[in-house]
C-alpha positions in Angstrom: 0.0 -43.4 0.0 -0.8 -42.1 -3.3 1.6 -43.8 -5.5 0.8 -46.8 -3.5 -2.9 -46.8 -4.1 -4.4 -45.4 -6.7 -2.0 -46.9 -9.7 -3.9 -50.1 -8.4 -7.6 -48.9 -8.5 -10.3 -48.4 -11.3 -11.6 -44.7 -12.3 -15.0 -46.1 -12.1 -18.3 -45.2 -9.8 -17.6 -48.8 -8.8 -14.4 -48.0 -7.3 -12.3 -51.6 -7.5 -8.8 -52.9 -7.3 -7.0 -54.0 -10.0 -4.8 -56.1 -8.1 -6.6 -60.0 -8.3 -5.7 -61.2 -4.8 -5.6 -60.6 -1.5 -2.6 -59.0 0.0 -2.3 -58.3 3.8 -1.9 -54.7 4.6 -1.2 -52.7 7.7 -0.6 -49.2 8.6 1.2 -49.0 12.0 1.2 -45.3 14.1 3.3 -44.4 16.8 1.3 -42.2 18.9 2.5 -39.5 21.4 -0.7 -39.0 23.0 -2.5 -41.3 25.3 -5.4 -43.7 23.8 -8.2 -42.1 25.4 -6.9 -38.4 24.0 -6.5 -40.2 20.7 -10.4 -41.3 20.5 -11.2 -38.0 22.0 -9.7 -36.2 19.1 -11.4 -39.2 16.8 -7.9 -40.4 15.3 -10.0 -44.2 14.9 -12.4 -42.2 11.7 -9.2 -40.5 10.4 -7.3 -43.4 10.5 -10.5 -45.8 9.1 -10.2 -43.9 6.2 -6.9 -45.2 5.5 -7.5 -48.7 6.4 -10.9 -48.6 3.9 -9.1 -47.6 0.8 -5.8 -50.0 1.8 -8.5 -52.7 2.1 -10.2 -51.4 -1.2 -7.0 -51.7 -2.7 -5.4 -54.8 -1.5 -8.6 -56.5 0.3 -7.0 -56.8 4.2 -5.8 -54.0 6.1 -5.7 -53.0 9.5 -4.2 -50.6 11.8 -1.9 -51.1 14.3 -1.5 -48.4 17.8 1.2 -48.0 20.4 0.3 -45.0 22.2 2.1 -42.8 24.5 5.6 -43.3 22.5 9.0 -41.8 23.9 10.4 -39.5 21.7 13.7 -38.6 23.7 16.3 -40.2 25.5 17.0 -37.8 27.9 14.2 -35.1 28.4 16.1 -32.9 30.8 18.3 -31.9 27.6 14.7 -30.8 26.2 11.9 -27.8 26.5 9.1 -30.0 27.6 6.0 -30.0 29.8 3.5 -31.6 28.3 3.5 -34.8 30.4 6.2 -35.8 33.1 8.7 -38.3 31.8 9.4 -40.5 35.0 5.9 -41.3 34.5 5.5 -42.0 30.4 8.9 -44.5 31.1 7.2 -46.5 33.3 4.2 -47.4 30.8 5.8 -46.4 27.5 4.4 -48.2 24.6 2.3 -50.0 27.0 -0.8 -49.2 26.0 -0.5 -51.0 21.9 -4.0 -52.2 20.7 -4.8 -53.6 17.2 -7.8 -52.6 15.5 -8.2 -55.5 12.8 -10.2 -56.7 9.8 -8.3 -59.9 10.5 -5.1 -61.7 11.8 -1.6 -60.7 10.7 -0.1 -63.8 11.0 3.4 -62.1 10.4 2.8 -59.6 13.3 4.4 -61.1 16.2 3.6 -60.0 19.8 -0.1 -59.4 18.7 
């Protein structure tokens, strides 16, 4: 994200971007845990952060979720207990919310 960002900013107190127009920006996350865990453990204000200084940058960002991701194929071939599988299958990916300054037009599904 460095090297992506600050090359295009100012070293000013009035932080701008260099770039003259408006570029639309996302950051997408795959998320193992469920939504509700994630806003528990306040991944939105982490995650804000990003979206602020990639709109500072490139004025449009948002950030795109898809929670409760499956990370194996076959989980039996795996150490794991910390949900049950037969039950993340069933809704896997299900759960996907935008959290937007705008519309991304290029984004299809959303």
């Amino acid at each position: 994200m460095e090297r992506l960002l600050f090359p295009n900013l100012t070293y000013t107190w009035a932080m701008t971007s260099l770039i003259k127009r408006k570029i639309t920006t996302a950051f997408g996350y795959t998320m193992n845990l469920p939504e509700a865990q994630m806003n528990e453990f306040q991944y939105p204000v982490h995650t804000g952060l990003n979206e602020s200084i990639l709109n500072l940058t490139f004025g449009h960002a948002e950030s795109l979720f898809c929670n409760e991701m499956l990370q194996f194929e076959d989980y039996d071939k795996v150490v794991f207990s910390y949900f049950d599988p037969k039950e993340r299958r069933k809704g896997a990916g299900k759960s996907s919310r935008r959290i937007a300054s705008g519309p991304l037009s290029w984004v299809h599904g959303w």
